[in-house]
MITIMI-220870 format. One record per residue: x, y, z of N, C-alpha, C, O in turn; residue in one letter. Coordinates in pm, whole numbers, plus 50000, padded with zeros to 5 digits. Layout:
XYZXYZXYZXYZA;...
REM end
This chain:
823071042376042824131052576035823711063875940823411062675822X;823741074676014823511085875914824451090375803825581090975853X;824481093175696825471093975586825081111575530824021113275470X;825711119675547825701131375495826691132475338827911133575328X;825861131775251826371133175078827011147375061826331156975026X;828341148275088828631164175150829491171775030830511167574976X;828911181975007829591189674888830481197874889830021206974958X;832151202574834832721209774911832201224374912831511228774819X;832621233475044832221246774994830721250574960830341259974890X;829811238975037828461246775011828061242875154828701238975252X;826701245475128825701246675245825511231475335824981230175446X;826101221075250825951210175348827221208475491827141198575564X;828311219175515828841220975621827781227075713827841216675779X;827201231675754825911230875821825711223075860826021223475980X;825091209575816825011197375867825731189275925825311181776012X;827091189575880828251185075970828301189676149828611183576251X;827811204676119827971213776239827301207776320827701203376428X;826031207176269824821202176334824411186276423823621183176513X;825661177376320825061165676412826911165176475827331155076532X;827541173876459828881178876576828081182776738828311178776853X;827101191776683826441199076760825891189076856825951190476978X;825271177076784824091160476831825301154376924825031147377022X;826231156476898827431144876914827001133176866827001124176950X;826591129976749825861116376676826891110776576827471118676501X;827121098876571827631092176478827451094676336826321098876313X;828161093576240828141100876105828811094576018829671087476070X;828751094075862829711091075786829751099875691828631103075652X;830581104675640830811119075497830851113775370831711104975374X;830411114275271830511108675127831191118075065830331124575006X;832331123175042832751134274957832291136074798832331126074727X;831881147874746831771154874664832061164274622831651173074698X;832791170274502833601178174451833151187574336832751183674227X;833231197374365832371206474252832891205974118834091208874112X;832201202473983833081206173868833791220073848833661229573925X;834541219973737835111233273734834121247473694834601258773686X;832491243673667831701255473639831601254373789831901266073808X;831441250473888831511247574009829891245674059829361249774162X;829311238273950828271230574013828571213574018829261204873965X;827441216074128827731197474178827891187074079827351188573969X;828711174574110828401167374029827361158874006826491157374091X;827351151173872826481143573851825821135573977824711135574030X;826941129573997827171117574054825771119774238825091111374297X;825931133274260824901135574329823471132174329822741131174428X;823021129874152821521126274169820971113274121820051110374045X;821971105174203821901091174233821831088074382821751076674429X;821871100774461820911102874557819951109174572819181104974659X;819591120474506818581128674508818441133174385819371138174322X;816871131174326816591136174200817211146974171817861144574070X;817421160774214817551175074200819151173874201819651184174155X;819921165974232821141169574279822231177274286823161181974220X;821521176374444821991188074491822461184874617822081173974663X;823511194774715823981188274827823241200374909823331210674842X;822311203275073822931188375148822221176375100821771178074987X;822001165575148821031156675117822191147975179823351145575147X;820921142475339821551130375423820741117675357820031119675259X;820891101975424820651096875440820391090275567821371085475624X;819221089275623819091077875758818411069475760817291071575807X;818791055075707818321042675730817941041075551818681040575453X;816161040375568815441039475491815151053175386814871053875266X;815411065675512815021080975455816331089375412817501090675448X;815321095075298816631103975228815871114175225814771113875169X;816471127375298815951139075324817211149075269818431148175283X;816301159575194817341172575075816961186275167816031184775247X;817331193575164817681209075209817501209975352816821204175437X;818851224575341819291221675513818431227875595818701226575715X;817211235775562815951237775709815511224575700815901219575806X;814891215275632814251200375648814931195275719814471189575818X;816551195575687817351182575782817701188975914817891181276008X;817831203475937818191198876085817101200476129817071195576242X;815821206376093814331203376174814561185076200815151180076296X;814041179276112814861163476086816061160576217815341156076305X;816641160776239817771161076335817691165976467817941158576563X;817391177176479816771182776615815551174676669815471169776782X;814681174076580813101166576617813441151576689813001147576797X;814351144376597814871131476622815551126376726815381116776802X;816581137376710817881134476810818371143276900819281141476981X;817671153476881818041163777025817561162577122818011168277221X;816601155877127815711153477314815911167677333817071170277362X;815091178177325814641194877367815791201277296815451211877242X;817251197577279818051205777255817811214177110817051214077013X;818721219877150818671234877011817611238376946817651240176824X;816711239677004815141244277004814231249777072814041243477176X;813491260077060812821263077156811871260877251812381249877271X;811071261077319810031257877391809141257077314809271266577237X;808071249877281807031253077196806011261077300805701260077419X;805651269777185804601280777210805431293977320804741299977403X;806721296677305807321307677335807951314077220808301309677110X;808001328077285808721336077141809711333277051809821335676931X;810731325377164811551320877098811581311876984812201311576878X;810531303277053810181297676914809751299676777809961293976670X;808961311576825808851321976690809561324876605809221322076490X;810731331376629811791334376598812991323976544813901324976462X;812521313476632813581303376573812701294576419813121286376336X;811841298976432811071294176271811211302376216811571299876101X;811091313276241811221323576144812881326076033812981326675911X;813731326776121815181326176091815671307176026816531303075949X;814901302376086815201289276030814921290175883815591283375805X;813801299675831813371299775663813841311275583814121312775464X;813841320775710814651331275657815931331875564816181336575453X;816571325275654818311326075608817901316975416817911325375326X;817711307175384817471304975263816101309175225815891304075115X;815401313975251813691319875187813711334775107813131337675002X;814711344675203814981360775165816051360675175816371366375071X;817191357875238818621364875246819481360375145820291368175096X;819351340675084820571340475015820231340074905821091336774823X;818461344074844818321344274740819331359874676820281357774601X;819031371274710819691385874701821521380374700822281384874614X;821951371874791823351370374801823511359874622824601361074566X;822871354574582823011342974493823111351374348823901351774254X;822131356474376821681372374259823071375774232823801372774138X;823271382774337824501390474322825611386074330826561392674372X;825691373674289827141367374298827171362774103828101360374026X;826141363074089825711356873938825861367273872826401364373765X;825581382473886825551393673795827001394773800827621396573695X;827731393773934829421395573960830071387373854831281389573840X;829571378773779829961368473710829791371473569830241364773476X;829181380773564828431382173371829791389473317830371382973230X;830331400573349831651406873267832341394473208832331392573086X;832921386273291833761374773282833191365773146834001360873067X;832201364773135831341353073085831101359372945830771352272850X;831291373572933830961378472767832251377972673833401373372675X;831641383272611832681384272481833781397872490833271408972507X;835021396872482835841409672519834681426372491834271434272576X;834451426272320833681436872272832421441472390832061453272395X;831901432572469830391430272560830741437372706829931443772774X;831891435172733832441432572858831591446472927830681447673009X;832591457772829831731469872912830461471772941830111477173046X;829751468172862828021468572864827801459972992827351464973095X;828281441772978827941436973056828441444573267827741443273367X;829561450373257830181455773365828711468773417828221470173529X;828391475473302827671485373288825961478273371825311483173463X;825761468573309824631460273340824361456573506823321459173566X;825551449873565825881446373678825821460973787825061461373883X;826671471273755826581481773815825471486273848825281490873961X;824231485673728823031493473787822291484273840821471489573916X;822161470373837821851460073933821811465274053820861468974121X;823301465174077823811466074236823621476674260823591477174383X;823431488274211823071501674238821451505174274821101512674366X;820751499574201819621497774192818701490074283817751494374348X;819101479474276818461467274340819221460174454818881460874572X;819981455174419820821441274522821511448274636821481443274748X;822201461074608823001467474725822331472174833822711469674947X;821111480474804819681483474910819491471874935819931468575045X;818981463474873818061455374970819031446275056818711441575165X;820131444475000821321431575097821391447075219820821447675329X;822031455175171822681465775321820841463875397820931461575518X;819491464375353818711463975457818701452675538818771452375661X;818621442775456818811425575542820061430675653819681429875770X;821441435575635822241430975689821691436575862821631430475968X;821271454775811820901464475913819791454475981819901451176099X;819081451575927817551438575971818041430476080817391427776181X;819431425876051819821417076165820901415676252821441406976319X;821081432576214822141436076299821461438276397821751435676514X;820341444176348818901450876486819061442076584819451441976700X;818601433676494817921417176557818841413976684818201413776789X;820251411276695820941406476718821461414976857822191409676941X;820971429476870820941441776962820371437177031820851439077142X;819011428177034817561424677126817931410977226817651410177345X;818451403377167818891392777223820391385177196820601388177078X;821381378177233822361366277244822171359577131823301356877091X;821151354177033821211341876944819971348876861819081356176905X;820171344876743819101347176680817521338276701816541342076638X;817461330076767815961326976845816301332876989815141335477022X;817031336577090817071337477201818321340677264819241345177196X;818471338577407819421335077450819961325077454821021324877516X;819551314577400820161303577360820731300277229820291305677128X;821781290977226822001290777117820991276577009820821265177052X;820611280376908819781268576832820121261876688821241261976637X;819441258276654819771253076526819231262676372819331259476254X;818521277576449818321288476331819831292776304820361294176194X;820551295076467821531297676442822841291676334823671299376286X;822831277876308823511271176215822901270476097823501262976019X;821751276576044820771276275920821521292175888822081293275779X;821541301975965822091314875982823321318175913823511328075842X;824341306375948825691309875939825941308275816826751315975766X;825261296675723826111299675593826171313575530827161320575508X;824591316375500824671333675395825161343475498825431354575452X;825321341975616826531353575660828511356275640829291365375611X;828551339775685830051335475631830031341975453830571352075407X;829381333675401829511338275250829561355875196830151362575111X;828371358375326828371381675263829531381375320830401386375248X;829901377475420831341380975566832481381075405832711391975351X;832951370775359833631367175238834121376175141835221380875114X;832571377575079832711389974988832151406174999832001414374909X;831991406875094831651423675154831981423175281831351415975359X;832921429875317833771437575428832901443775511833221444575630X;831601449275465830741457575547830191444975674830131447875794X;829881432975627829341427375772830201423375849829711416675940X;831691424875854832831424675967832581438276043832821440776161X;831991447075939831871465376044831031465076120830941473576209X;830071453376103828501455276182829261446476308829871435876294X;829051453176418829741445476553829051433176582829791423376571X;827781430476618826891424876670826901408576567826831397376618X;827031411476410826941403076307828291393376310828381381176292X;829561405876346830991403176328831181393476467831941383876481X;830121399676576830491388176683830001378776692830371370476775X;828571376176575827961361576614828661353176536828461341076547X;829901359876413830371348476354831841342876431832441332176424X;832061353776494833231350776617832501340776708833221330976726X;831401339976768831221329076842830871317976797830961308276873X;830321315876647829971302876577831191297276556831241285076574X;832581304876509833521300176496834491293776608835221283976594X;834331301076714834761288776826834281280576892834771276176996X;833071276476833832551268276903833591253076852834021250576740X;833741246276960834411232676938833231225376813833731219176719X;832061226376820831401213776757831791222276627832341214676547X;831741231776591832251240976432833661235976386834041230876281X;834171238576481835671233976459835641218776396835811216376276X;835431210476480835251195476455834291194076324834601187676223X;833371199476338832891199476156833501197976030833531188775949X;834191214476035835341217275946836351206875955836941202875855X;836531203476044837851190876055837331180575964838171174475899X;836141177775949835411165975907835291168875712835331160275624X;835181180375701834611186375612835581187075493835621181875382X;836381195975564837441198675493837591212075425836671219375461X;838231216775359838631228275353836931233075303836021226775250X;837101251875363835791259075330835761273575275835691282775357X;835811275375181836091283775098835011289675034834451283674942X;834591301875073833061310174967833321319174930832401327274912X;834911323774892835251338574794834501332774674833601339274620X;834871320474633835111322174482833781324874434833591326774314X;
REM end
């Protein structure tokens, strides 16, 4: 039985999606963020780093969500949500499979952490620190996130799915750092193409049934 060690409000709903997606048998271990809202302890009594996702199957304990649904697809999809090997698509579906955590949610993580420094100083600091954050985002984080977003708004002009016309499992590696910018910047609801791939991830029945599993999903904070 596969056991997904599932954290609320992070990246291991993905994995839920994913073996929704398998139609595979499952069990959820709940985990609850402390109030700095990192994981708890109690996580790296499965995995040194602890950190969520991190499944279990059988004997193997496998950590981050490109490993596990490569892991999952390879195993249990018989061809599904993958591409042909040695077609473009496949290209693309590796590519976006490393993408989405390799370049996109490092810039989103950045900038959720500088959003955080005013709060975290001393009343006297506040302005400096507010001052600090501004030229961040002015500077650095706001260019390069608005290019990613334009990057795959392109993308998304060329073909149906981000590997293809099909839908895959880059596509569920995809959805967290978009849900999360979708959250806190209004601009990727304006991008049509972005605003509709999260309209179709969201009705998909196996998404739905995830979240059912999951439980509440929340990435303002």
């Amino acid at each position: 039985m596969i056991v997904v060690h599932h954290l609320n409000n992070s990246r291991s709903q993905r994995i839920l999606w994913m073996l929704e997606e398998l139609g595979l048998d499952y069990e959820v271990k709940r985990y609850e963020r402390e109030p700095s809202m990192q994981a708890p302890a109690a996580l790296k009594a499965v995995h040194p780093l602890g950190k969520s996702p991190v499944i279990t199957d059988g004997d193997k304990t496998l950590a981050e969500s490109g490993a596990i649904l490569e892991y999952l697809v390879e195993t249990y999809g018989n061809g599904r949500f993958i591409p042909a090997a040695g077609t473009t698509e496949r290209i693309h579906y590796r590519y976006f499979l490393h993408y989405a955590e390799g370049s996109l949610m490092p810039l989103l993580v950045m900038k959720l952490i500088f959003s955080r420094i005013p709060d975290r100083l001393p009343f006297l600091f506040k302005p400096v620190g507010r001052a600090i954050v501004k030229g961040a985002n002015s500077a650095l984080l706001d260019p390069q996130i608005g290019n990613h977003f334009m990057f795959l708004e392109t993308e998304l002009t060329k073909r149906d799915w981000f590997a293809g016309p099909e839908f895959t499992a880059a596509d569920i590696q995809m959805s967290f750092p978009l849900e999360a910018a979708s959250a806190r910047a209004p601009i990727v609801r304006r991008m049509p193409k972005l605003a509709a791939f999260l309209d179709r991830i969201h009705a998909r029945p196996a998404y739905k049934r995830a979240l059912a599993k999951g439980g509440p999903y929340e990435l303002t904070k």
